[in-house]
N, C-alpha and C positions, 0 to 999 in steps of 0.2 A: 439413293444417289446412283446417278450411272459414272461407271469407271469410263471413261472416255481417253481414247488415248489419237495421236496420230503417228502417221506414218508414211513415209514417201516411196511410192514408185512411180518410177516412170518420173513424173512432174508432180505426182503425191498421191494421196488420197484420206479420207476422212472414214476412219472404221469404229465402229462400236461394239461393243460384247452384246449388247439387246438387242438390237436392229439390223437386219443382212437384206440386203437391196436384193445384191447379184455377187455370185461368187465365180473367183476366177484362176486361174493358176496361180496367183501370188497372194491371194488371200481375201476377205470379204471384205467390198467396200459400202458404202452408204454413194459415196457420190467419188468419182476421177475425174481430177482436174485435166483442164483440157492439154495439149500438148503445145508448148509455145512456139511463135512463128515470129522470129524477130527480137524476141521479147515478150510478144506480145496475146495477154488471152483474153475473154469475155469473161474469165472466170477466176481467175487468179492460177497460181504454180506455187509449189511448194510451202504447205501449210508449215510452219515452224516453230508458232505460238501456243500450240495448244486450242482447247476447245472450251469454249465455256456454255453452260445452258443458262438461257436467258427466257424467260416467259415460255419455256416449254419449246425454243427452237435452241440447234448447236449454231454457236456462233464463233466467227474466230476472222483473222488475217493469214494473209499470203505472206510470204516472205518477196517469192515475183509472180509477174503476170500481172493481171487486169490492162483496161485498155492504153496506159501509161508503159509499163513495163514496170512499174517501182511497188509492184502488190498492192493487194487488194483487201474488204473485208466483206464479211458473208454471215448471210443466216440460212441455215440447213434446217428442212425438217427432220425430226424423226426419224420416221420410216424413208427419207433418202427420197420422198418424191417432188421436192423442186430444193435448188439453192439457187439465192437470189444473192448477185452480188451488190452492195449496198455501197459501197465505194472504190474508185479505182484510184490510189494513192499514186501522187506528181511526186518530182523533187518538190514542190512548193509548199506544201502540208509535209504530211509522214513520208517515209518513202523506205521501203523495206524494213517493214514492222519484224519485229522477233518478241521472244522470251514469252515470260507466262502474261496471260492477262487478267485483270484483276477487275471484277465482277462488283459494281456500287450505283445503288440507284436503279435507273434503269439503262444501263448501259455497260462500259467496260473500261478502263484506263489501259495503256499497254506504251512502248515503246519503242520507237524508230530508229535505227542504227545511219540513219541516212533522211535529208530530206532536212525542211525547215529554212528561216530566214538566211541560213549561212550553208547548209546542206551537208551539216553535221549532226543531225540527231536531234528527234526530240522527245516528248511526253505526250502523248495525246489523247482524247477522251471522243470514244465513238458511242451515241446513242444508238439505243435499240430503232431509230426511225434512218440511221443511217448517216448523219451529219456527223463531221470530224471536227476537234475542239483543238488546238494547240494548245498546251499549258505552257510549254517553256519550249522554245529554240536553242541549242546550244550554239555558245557561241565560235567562230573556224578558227582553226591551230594556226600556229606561227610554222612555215615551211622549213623554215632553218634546225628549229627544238621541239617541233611537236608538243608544242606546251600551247596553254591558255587561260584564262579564269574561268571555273568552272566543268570542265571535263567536254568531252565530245564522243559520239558515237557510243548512244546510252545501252545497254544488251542486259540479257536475265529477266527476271519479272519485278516486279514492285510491290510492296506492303504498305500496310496503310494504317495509320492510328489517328484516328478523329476525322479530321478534314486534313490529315496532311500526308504527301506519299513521299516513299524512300527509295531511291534508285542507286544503280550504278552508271559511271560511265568509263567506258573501256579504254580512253586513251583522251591525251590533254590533260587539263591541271598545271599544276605548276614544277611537276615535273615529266610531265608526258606522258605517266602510266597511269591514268584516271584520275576519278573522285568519288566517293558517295555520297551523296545530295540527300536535300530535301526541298519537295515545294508545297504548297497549298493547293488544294485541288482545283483551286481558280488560277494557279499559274501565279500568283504573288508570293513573297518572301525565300525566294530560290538560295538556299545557301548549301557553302561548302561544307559536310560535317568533316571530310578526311582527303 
């Protein structure tokens, strides 16, 4: 297994222990993400999720950048000679993916701190060909109590037993300072555990 780690400068960049593109004053990267203009990159900014290998490519999300500004996801080779960005996440889907991702089938599940039917956070599920899956929308907080059913603004990574995955979310609930969930990896039976 390769240790894969990331780390941001500048706007980030995607480094390995096995593989060195190009080395530079701040350390050896595989690929640097572009520098953002507006918000805005072809490439994503600021990896945040972590890396996962998938069919022998690293693959992962932005936190920002791509052509939206609300990050992006990607497949890297290897040796660092192309990344292809596979999706540029709206507020309408994901939109600022974070935490670990979690590697099933052929694809990955991971989660949005931002983004979805209410543009509070969701669950989403990105295949290795690039298509983004919503599982659950959370649903928007009360302005007055920062409360809801459910939690909002999901962060950390997820686990998984069977077909069903475990999340957190960071804020909302019934009393405004989260929940930990569970849903079906088809996005059916979403309940509260805490």
């Amino acid at each position: 297994n390769l240790n894969l780690t990331v780390a941001e400068l500048d706007s980030g960049m995607i480094a390995t222990a096995d593989y060195v593109v190009f080395e530079g004053p701040d350390g050896m990267a595989v690929h640097r993400f572009s520098l953002p203009a507006q918000g805005i990159t072809p490439d994503g900014a600021n990896p945040a999720s972590g890396l996962v290998l998938i069919d022998g490519s690293l693959q992962g999300t932005t936190l920002n950048g791509g052509l939206q500004g609300a990050g992006a996801s990607f497949r890297a080779a290897l040796d660092g000679s192309t990344l292809e960005t596979l999706k540029s996440f709206s507020g309408s889907d994901a939109a600022h993916p974070q935490g670990g991702l979690l590697v099933s089938g052929s694809g990955f599940f991971g989660v949005s701190q931002a983004g979805g039917s209410s543009g509070t956070g969701t669950v989403f599920e990105r295949k290795v060909d690039g298509t983004v899956s919503i599982i659950r929308s959370f649903n928007s907080v009360a302005a007055h109590t920062g409360t809801n059913v459910g939690g909002a603004s999901p962060s950390g990574s997820l686990a998984i037993s069977g077909s069903v995955l475990y999340g957190a979310a960071s804020t909302g609930g019934t009393n405004g300072n989260g929940t930990i969930f569970w849903v079906a990896n088809n996005g059916a039976n979403f309940t509260v555990l805490k």
